[in-house]
N, C-alpha and C positions, 0 to 999 in steps of 0.2 A: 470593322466599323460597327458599333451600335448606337444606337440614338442618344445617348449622355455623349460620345464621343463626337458625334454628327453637330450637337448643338457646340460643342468648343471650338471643334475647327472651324466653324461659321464665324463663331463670334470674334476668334482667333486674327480670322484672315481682313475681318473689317477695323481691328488693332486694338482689341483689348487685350491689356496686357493680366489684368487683375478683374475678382469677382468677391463680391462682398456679403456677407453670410453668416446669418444663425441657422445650426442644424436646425432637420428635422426627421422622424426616419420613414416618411415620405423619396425624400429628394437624398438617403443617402447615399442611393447607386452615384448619381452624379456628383456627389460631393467627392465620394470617391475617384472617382473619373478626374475629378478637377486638379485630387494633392499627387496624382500620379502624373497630369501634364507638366511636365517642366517650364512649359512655352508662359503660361497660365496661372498665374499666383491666385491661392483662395486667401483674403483679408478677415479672419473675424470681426463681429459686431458683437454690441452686446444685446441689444434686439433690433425690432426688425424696421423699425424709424431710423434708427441708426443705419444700417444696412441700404435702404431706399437712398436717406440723405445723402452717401456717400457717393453710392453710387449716380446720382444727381449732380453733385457738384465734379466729378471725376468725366462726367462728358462734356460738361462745359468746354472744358479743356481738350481731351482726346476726340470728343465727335463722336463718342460711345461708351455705356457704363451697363453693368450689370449688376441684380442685387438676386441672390439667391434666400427664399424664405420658405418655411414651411407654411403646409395649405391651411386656409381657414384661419387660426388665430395669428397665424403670420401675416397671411395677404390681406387681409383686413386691414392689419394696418400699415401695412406699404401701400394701401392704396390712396392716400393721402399724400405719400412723395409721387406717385404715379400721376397723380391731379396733378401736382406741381408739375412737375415733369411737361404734364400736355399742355397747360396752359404758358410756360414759358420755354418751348419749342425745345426739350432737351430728350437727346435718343436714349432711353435707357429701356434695358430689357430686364423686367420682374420674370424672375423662372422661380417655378412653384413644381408642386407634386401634387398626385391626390389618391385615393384608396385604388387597389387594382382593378384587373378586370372582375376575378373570383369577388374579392368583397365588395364592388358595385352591384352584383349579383347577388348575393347574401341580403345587401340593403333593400334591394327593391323588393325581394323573394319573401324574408322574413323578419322586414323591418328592424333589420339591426341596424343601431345606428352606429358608425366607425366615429373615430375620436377625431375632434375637431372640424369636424361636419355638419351642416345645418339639417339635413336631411333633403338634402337638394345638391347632390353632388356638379352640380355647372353652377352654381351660382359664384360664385368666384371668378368665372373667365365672363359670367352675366355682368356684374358690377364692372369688371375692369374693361368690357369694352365701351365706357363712355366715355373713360380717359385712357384709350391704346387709339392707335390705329391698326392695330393686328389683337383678336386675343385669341388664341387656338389652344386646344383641349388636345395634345397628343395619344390617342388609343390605338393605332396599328402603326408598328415599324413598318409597312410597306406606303404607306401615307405621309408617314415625319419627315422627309427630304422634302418634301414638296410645300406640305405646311410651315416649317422652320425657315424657309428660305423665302417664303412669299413675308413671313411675318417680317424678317430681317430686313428683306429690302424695303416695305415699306418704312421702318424705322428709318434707315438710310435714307430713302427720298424723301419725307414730311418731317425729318428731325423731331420725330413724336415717339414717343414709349410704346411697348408690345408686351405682351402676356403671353407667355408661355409654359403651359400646365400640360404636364406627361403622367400617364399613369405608372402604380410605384413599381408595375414589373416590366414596364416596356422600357424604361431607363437600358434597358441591359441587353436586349434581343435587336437582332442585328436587323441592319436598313443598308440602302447602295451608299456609297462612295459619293461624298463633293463631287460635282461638278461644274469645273470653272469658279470664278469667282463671282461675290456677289457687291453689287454697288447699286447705285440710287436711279431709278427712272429717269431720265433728262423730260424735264418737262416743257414743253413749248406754246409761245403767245400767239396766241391769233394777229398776223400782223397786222391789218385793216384796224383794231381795236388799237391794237398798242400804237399806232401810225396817230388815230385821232385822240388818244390820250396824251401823247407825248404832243401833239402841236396844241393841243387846249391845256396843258403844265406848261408851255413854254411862253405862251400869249400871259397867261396869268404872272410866269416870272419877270418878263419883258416892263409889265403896266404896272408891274408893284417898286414899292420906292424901298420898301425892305422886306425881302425875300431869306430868309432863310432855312437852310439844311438842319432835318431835325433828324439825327438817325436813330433806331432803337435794334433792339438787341438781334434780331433776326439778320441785319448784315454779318454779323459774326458767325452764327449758327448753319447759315447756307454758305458759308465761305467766299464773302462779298467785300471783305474790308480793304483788299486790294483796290478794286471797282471803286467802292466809296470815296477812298483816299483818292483816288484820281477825278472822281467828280469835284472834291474837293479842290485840286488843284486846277484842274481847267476852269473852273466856273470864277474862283475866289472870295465864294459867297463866303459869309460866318458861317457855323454849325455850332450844334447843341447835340445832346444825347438825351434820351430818355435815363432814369434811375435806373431800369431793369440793364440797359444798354450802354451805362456807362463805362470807359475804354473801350471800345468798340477800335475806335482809333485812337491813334496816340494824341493826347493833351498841346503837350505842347508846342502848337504850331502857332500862329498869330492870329488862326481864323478860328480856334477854339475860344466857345462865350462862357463856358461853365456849363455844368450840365444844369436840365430843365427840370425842375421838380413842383411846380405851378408859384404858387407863394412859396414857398419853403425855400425856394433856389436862391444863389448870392444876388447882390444888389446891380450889379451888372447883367449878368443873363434874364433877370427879371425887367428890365429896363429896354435893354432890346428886343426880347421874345414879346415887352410891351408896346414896340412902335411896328414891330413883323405886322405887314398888312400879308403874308402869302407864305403860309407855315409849310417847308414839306418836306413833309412827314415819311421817312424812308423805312422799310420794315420794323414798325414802332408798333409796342403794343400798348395804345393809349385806354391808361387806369383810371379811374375817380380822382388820383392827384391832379388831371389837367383839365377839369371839370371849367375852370376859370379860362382857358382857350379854348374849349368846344363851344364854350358859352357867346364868348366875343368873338372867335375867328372861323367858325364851322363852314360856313357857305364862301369862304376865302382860301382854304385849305386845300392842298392835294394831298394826298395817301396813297401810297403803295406797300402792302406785305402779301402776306402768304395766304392772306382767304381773299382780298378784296381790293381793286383799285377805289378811286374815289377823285374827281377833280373837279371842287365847289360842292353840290349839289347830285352831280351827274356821274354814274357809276359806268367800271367798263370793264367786262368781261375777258374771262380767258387770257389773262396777261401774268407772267411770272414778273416775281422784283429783280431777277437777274437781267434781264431784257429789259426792264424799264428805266434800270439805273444803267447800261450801257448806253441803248438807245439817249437819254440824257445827256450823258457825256458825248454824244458824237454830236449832237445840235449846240452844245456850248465849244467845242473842239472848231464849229462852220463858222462861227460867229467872232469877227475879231472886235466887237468889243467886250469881249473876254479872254483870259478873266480879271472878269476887275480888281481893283485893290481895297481892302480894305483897314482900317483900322478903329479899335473902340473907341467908343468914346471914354471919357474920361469921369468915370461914377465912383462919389466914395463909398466905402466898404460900409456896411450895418456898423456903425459904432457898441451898439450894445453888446455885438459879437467878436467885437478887435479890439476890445480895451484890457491893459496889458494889466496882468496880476503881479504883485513881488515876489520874491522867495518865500517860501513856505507856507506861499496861500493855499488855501479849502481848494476843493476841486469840483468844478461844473463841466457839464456835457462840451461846452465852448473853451475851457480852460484844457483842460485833456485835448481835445480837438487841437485845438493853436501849438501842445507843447508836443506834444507825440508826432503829430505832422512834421514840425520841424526839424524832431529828433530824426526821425525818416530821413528825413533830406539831406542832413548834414552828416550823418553816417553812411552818407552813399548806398543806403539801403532799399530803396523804391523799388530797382530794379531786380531784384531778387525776391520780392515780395509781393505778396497777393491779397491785398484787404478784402475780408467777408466780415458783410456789414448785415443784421438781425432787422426782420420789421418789428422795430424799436424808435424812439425818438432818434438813436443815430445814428440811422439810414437818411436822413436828412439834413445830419449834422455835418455831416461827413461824406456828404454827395455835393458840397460846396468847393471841397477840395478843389485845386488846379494840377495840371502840370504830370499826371500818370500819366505812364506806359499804357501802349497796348496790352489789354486781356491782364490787368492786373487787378482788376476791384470786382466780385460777387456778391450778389444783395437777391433774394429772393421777392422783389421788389412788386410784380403782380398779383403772387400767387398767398405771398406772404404768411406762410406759418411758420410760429413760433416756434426756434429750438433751431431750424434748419441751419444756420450759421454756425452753431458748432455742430451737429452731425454733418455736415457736409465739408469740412476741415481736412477728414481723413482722404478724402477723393480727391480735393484741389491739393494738397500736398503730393501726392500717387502722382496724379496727372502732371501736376502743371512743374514738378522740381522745385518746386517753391516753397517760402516758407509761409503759410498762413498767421496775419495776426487777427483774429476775429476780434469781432466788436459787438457783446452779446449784452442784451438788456436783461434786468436779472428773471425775468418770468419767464423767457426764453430761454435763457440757459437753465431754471428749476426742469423741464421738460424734457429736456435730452443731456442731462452732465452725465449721464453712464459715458459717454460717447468721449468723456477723458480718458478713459480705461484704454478704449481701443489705441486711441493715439497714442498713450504711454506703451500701449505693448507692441504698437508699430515704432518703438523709438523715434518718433517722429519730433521735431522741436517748435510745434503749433504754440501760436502763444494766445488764449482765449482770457479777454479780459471781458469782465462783467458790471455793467454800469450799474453798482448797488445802490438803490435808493427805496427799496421795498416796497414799488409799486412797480402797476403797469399805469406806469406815467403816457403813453402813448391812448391807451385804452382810456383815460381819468379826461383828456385833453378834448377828446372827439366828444365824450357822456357829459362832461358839465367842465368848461375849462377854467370857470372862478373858480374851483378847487384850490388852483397853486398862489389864491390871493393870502395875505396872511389870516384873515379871518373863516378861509374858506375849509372845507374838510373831503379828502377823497371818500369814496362811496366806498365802505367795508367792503365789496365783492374788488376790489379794482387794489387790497391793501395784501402783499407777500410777507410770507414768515420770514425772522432772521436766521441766517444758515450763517455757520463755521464755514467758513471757504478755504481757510488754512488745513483744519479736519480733512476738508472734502479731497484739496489737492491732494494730500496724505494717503487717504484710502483708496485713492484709484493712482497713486504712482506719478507724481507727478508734483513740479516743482509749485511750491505756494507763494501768495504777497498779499498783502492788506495794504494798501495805497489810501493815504486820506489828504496827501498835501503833494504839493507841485516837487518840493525837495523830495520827497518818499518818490514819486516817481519816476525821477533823474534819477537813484539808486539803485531801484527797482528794472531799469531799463537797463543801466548799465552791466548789472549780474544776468539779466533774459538774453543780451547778446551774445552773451558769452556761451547760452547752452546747445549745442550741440543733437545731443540724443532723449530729450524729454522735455514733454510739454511741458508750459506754466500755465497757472490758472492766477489770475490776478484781481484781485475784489476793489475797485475801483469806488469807494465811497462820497458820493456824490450826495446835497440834501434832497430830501422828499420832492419838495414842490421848486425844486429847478425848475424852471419850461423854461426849453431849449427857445429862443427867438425864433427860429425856423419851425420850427414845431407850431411855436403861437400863432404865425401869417397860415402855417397850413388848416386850424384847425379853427379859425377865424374869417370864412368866407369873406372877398371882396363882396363890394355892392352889386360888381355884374350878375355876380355866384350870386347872391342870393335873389334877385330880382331872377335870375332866371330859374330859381325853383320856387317861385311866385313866393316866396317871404319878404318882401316889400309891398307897399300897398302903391 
């Protein structure tokens, strides 16, 4: 057993099955280490955003990802899927290398500087620990069993990302044997707090005339969506999801309103999330989208995730969400009049967003939406599919959907950097069995298209379409949103080049389309089903100044939203 082999069987036994990776030859003891485990697949990248993302999207699903990069111009920039990572509660582990012992000593001794080094050899596990909860600097194999497993378990318990950086000759010099296995701290509530929490949540649900379950993505990630479904079912409140937390639970049930996306959500979950006097909010990470509910419902509001309770006003310590949403369920389980029944009202749909096109119309963000959804449906293909949706206009567009599976839609929806949606294809494919159909805005996908290469050389059959319209229409809508009038003009910094997408699929192996009308897309869909072992890359031609409807309510404050960031007089 040496320490490259120490770090596999850790990562092994907590069920990664694959590890995602640009050389370096830093880290090539352990790379080696990796194509000798049989247990253990290495996935190349083609750099090291690619490699983060992947591994990102591959724990959504498994409950653990690893990206393997070299030190310095590698971890740099993995440290951007690491943020992501910590901000939207995903375990992933960044393993890095760095100069040995010998040339740490050279560098301090006689100011050499070793390649890819700032002249600060910890600066690397410096930076990463403000998005880890572990980041540890491996230098003595008599030390690595004990640092490697401290950093593991805490990924395991906080479902949050870890750094781990070995030097280049201790990869190989032997350390003890595993011992036992390793799993996540069980953490526990002060019951006094959680006792007066749950009867000040239950008085607030008891007096409100509309109460609803808001969940966000952390039931999924602490492995609560059993629990929630049953709060669900005892209570028979409605629920919503946050974007970042959509499917969390399965759709379609009668108490599902649509997911919550503030203004941008369909005309029904907006309508009810508008009469909600008593929002609550279940392991949700509430973003500037819900800026128009914190605004009108904050001091009405209970909270409960992973850093904080919250009920009205009044905060209460030392309580997990696991304990908060059972304890719940066992006060609505006392109560027989629960649960109640509910059913929606009856709201018609945004006409601007359901009016129907003919054959062979142009294509907009809502027209794609309306005919691809349907195609979904009717090819009995849902279930076997995993939509990943771009922070793009159709993360919004497409968070209106009804009627998905559990764990079948990803959107990097808090943390939102561009490109993540197709780097992250490769992992939810790995992980989840599924097919990925991304939904990439074209500025997003200009950022990470290397990341078709990998897919084609994982024969994988991701189908990444790209809403071309040569902006960042999302970025145009927030900076000035008369832009998309007819007389209006995007701002030259916010205007994309035109790319060959046909070329592009070409050159990285992978099946091409140019989509301009609803008939090219019925053709184009029916040849995508059929493939098997290679992505498509599909150029979805869409005009410049579409704004999506949903997009316009988000990027056009209500009157509450804006009186409460005093721009009303």
């Amino acid at each position: 057993m040496n320490v490259a082999d120490y770090i596999l069987a850790r990562l092994k036994q907590a069920g990664l099955g694959h590890v995602f990776a640009v050389p370096g030859d830093y880290a090539s003891p352990f790379l080696d280490a990796l194509d000798d485990d049989p247990a253990i697949e290495r996935v190349p990248n083609i750099n090291e955003l690619g490699s983060g993302y992947a591994a990102d999207g591959y724990a959504r699903f498994k409950g653990i990802g690893a990206a393997c990069v070299q030190y310095g111009v590698g971890t740099m920039s993995a440290l951007n899927c690491a943020a992501g990572s910590w901000v939207e509660r995903v375990p992933v582990a960044i393993i890095s290398a760095s100069p040995s012992t010998n040339n740490r000593l050279l560098e301090r001794q006689q100011q050499i500087l070793f390649h890819h080094s700032t002249g600060d050899v910890e600066v690397n596990a410096k930076l990463f620990a403000h998005v880890t909860v572990a980041s540890e600097i491996v230098s003595d194999p008599d030390f690595a069993p004990a640092q490697i497993d401290r950093a593991i378990t805490a990924m395991l318990t906080f479902r949050r990302p870890i750094y781990l950086e070995v030097l280049q000759n201790v990869w190989t010099q032997a350390c003890a044997d595993p011992i036992g296995s390793l799993c996540p701290v069980p953490q526990t509530s002060n019951a006094t707090y959680l006792a007066k929490a749950i009867a000040a949540t239950w008085g607030r649900i008891l007096s409100a005339e509309q109460p609803v379950l808001w969940f966000g993505v952390e039931i999924q990630r602490f492995g609560l969506q059993d629990l929630a479904q049953k709060l669900v079912d005892v209570s028979g409140l409605p629920f919503t999801t946050t974007s970042l937390g959509k499917t969390v639970l399965d759709e379609a049930q009668p108490q599902f309103i649509g997911t919550y996306a503030g203004p941008a959500s369909p005309a029904l979950t907006r309508t009810i999330m508008g009469a909600c006097d008593c929002p609550v909010a279940l392991g949700a990470i509430i973003t500037d989208d819900y800026l128009d509910i914190m605004a009108a419902r904050y001091a009405d509001m209970v909270s409960c995730n992973d850093e904080d309770t919250r009920v009205g006003i009044d905060y209460f310590a030392q309580i997990t969400l696991a304990d908060f949403l059972a304890a719940l369920v066992a006060r609505f389980e006392e109560d027989d009049a629960f649960p109640r029944s509910f059913e929606a009202p009856d709201v018609p749909e945004d006409t601007d967003e359901t009016t129907e096109k003919g054959t062979g119309h142009s294509l907009t963000y809502n027209v794609f939406y309306r005919q691809f959804s349907r195609w979904l449906k009717h090819e009995k293909l849902i279930d076997e599919s995993v939509l990943i949706l771009g922070e793009s206009t159709s993360l919004y567009v497409w968070g209106n959907l009804m009627g998905l599976p559990r764990d079948s839609f990803v959107a990097q929806a808090a943390w939102g950097s561009l490109g993540h949606e197709t780097g992250c294809a490769l992992g939810v494919a790995l992980a989840s069995g599924k097919r990925p159909w991304v939904i990439a805005g074209d500025g997003g996908f200009m950022m990470i298209c290397q990341e078709l290469s990998s897919l084609a050389r994982a024969k994988l059959p991701a189908v990444v379409f790209v809403m071309s319209n040569q902006g960042y229409a999302i970025e145009q809508a927030f900076v000035d949103i008369k832009a998309f009038t007819p007389e209006g003009a995007f701002a030259p910094f916010d205007i994309l080049p035109d790319w060959d997408y046909l070329a592009l699929a070409k050159a990285f192996g992978a099946k091409g389309y140019r989509v301009k009308t609803t008939d090219q897309l019925a053709t184009a869909l029916g040849e995508i089903a059929g493939l098997t072992d290679v992505p498509a890359l599909v150029e979805l031609v869409i005009p410049p100044k579409d704004l999506a409807p949903q997009l316009a309510r988000l990027a056009a404050p209500p009157p509450v939203l804006r009186k409460y960031h005093g721009l009303e007089e």
